[in-house]
C-alpha positions in Angstrom: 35.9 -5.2 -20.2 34.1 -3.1 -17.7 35.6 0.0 -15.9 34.7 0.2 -12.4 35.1 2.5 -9.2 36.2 1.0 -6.0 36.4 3.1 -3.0 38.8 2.3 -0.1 37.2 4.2 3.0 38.2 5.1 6.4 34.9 5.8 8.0 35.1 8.1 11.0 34.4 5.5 14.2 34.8 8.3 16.6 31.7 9.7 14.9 28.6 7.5 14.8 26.6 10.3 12.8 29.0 10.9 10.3 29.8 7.2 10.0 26.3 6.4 9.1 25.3 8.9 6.6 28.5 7.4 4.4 27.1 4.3 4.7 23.4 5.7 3.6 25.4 7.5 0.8 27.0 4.2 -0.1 23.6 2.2 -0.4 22.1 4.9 -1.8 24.2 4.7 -4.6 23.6 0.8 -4.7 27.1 0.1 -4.0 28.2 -3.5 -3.6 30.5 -4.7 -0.6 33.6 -6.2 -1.5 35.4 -6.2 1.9 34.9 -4.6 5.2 35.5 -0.8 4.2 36.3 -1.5 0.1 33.1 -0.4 -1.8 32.5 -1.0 -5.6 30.1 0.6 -8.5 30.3 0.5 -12.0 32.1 3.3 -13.3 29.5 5.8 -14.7 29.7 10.3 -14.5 27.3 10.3 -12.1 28.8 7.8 -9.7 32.5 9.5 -10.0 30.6 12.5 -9.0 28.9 11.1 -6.6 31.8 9.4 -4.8 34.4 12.2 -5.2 31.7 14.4 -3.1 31.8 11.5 -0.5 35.5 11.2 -0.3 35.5 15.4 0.2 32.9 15.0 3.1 35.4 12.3 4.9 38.5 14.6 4.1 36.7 17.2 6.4 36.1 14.9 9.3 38.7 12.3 11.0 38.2 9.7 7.7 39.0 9.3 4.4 38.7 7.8 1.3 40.4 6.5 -2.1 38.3 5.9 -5.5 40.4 4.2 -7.7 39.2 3.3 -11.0 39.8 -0.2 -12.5 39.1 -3.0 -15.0 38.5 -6.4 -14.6 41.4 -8.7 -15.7 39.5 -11.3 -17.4 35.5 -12.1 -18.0 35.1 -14.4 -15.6 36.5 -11.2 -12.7 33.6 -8.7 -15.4 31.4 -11.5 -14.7 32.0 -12.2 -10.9 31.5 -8.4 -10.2 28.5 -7.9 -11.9 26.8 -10.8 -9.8 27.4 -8.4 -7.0 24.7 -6.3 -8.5 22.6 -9.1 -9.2 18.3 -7.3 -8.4 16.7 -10.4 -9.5 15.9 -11.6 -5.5 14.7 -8.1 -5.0 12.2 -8.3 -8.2 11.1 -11.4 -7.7 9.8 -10.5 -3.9 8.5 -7.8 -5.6 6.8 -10.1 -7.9 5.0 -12.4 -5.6 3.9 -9.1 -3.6 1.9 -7.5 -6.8 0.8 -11.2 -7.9 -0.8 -11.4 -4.0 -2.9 -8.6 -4.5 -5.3 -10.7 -6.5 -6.3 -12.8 -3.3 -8.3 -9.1 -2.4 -10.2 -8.8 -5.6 -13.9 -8.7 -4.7 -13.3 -8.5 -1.0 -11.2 -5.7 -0.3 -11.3 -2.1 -0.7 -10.2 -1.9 -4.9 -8.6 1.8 -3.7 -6.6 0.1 -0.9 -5.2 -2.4 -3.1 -5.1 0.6 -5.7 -2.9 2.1 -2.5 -0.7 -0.7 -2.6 -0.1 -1.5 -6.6 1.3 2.4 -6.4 3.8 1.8 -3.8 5.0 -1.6 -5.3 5.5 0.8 -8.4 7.6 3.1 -6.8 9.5 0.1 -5.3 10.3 -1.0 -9.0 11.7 2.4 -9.9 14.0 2.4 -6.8 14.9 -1.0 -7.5 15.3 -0.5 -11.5 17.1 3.3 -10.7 20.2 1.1 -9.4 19.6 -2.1 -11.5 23.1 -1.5 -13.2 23.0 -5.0 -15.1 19.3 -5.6 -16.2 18.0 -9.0 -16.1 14.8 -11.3 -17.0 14.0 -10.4 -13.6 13.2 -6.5 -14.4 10.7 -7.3 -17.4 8.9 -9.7 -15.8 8.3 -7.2 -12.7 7.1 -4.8 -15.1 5.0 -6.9 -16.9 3.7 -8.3 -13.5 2.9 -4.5 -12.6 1.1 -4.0 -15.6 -0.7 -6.5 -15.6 -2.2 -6.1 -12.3 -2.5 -2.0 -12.9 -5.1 -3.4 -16.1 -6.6 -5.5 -13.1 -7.2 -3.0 -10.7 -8.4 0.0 -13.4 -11.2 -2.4 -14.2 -12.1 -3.1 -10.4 -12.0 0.5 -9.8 -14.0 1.5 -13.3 -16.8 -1.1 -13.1 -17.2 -2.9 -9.9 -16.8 0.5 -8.0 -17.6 2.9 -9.7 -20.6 5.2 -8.4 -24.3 5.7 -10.2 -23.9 9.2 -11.6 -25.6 12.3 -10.2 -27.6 12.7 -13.5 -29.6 11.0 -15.7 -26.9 9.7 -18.4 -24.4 12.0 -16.7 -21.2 10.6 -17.3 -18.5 11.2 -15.4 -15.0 9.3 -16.3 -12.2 11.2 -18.1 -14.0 14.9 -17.4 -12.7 17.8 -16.5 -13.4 19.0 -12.5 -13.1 22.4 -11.9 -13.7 24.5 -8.0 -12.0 27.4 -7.1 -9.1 29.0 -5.0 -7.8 29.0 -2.4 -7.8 25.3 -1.7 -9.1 23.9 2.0 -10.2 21.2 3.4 -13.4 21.1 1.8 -12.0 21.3 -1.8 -9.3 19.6 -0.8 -11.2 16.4 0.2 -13.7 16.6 -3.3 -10.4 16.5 -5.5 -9.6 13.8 -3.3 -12.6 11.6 -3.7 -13.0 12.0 -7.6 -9.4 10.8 -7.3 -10.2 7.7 -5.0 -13.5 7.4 -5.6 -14.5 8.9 -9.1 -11.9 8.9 -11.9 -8.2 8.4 -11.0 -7.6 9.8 -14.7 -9.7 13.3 -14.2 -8.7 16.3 -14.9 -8.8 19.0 -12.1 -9.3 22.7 -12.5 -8.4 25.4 -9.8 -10.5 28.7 -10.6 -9.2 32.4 -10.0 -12.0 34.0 -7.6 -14.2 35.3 -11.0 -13.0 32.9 -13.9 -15.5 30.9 -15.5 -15.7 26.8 -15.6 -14.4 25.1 -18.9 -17.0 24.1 -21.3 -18.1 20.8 -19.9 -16.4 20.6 -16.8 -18.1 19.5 -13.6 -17.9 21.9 -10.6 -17.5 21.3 -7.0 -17.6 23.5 -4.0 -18.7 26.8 -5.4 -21.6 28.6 -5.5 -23.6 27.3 -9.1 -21.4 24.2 -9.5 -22.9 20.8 -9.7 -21.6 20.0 -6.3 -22.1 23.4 -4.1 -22.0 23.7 -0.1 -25.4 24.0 1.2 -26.9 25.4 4.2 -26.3 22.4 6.3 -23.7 20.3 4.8 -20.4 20.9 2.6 -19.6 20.0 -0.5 -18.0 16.5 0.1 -21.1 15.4 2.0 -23.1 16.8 -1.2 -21.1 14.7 -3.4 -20.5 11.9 -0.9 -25.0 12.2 -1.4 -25.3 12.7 -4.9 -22.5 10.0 -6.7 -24.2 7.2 -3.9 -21.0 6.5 -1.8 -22.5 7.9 1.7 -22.9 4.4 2.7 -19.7 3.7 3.2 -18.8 4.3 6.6 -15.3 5.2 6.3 -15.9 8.1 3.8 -18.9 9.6 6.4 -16.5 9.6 8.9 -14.1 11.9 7.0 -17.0 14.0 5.9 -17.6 14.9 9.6 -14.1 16.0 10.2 -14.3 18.1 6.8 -17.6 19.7 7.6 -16.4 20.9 11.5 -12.8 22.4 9.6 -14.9 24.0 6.9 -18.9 24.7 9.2 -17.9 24.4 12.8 -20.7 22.5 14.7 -20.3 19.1 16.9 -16.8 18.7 17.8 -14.8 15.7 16.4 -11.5 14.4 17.8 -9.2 13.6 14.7 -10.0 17.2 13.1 -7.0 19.3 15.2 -5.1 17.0 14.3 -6.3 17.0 10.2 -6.2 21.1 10.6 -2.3 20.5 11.5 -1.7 18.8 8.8 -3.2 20.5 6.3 -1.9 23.9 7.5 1.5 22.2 7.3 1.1 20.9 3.6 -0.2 24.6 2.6 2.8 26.4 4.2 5.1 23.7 2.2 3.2 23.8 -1.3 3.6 26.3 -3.9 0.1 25.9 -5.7 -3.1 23.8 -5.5 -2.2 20.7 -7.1 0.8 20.2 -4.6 -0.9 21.2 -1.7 -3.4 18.3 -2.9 -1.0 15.7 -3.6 0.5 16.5 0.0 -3.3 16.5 1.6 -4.0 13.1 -0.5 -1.6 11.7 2.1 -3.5 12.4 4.9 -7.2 12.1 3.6 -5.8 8.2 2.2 -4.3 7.3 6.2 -7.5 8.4 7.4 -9.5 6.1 4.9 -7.4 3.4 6.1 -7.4 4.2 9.6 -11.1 4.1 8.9 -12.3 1.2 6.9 -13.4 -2.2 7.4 -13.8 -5.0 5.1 -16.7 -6.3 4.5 -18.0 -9.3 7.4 -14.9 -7.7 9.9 -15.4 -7.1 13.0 -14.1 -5.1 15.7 
């Protein structure tokens, strides 16, 4: 039989603040509700850990708590308790979500839906991190994930993806390279080979004199195959030279990125971009976190932005 931890608490009433972050603690953990105040989890290191630092926490305020450790009596009780941890309803909403996205093919943004496959996947790993008693239920989420990750790598590889700058340039699975420090102008190129380019690419962040890789595609430096001109940065270069200028939503960041990075005609949304970015700078301890932080807000301004084909506003 299984060994088991079930915690009698005494939450503090008297303090709503307190009360609740045991709670949080409790569902973090994915503990199951046997009773009002009598919690249960499988009895694993982590989880004893986990709950002895709860019960100390409620020993310093006005509560309190006991974690007992116990067996079941018989395989029906085994049984009976791990229904209580039973993720299948969870998957299969997660299921019928993923399976969904297919009603977008051809008429929706493939990056958006891209947008949306990602945070179902992170949904799987929260709901598989606590999924103590795998069922059917979990393989068949993954297998629905896959599936539709294979779905939307082709959408984003051939139906989407732009003519190349070059005769017989190619330009999937290359290496990118610019150089330091990162802005908003390098910041939003890395972020439209990303979206735009080649999820899979490799990106390069230069010391002020070091030379390129051998083969690698440069962006936003003097002598690389996407430099800043005169008149416009290097996003609006590329946004020119890979063909994706048209679409509206991406010319709209480009005019943000170009008054941060050029100055010029004044455009509402870039204080607020500046913020932002100054924030995820201050937070990030090199260039490829400082992107992943300034992917965030360059991907809600691309949806704040775009419009399906045939909508209207």
């Amino acid at each position: 039989m299984g060994s088991w931890l079930v915690t009698v608490a005494q939450l503090p009433l008297e303090d709503p603040d307190a009360c609740m972050r045991v709670l949080r603690t409790l569902e973090s953990l994915g503990a199951a509700v046997m009773r009002e105040g009598v919690y249960v989890l499988p009895d694993t290191p982590t989880n004893r850990q986990a709950l002895q630092a709860l019960s100390e926490y409620l020993g310093k305020s006005s509560g309190g708590a006991q974690v007992l450790q116990v067996s079941a009596a018989s395989a029906a009780q085994q049984r009976s308790l791990e229904r209580l941890f039973d993720r299948t309803a969870r998957y299969e909403e997660l299921i019928k979500t993923v399976k969904s996205l297919r009603v977008g093919f051809g008429h929706s943004d493939p990056n958006a839906i891209a947008r949306v496959l990602q945070k179902q996947r992170r949904e799987y790993e929260a709901i598989a991190a606590l999924d103590f008693f795998p069922t059917e239920a979990r393989k068949r989420a993954e297998q629905a994930l896959a599936k539709a990750d294979g779905e939307v790598k082709e959408l984003l590889f051939t139906s989407s993806q732009p003519a190349a700058f070059g005769a017989g340039e190619r330009l999937l699975r290359r290496t990118w390279a610019t150089r330091k420090p990162a802005w908003a102008d390098r910041l939003a190129c890395a972020w439209l080979i990303r979206r735009f380019v080649d999820p899979e690419a490799t990106l390069t962040w230069l010391e002020k004199n070091e030379p390129a890789p051998a083969g690698a595609l440069g962006f936003a430096y003097d002598g690389a195959h996407f430099p800043a001109s005169a008149s416009r940065v290097a996003y609006e270069e590329m946004l020119a030279k890979l063909n994706l200028g048209g679409n509206p939503a991406l010319a709209k960041i480009a005019s943000i990125v170009h008054f941060l990075e050029m100055g010029g005609l004044a455009v509402p949304e870039a204080a607020g971009v500046q913020t932002l970015l100054q924030g995820a700078l201050r937070r990030s301890t090199g260039p490829e976190e400082l992107l992943r932080e300034a992917e965030k807000t360059y991907d809600l301004l691309y949806e704040a932005y775009y419009e399906p084909p045939g909508a209207k506003r």
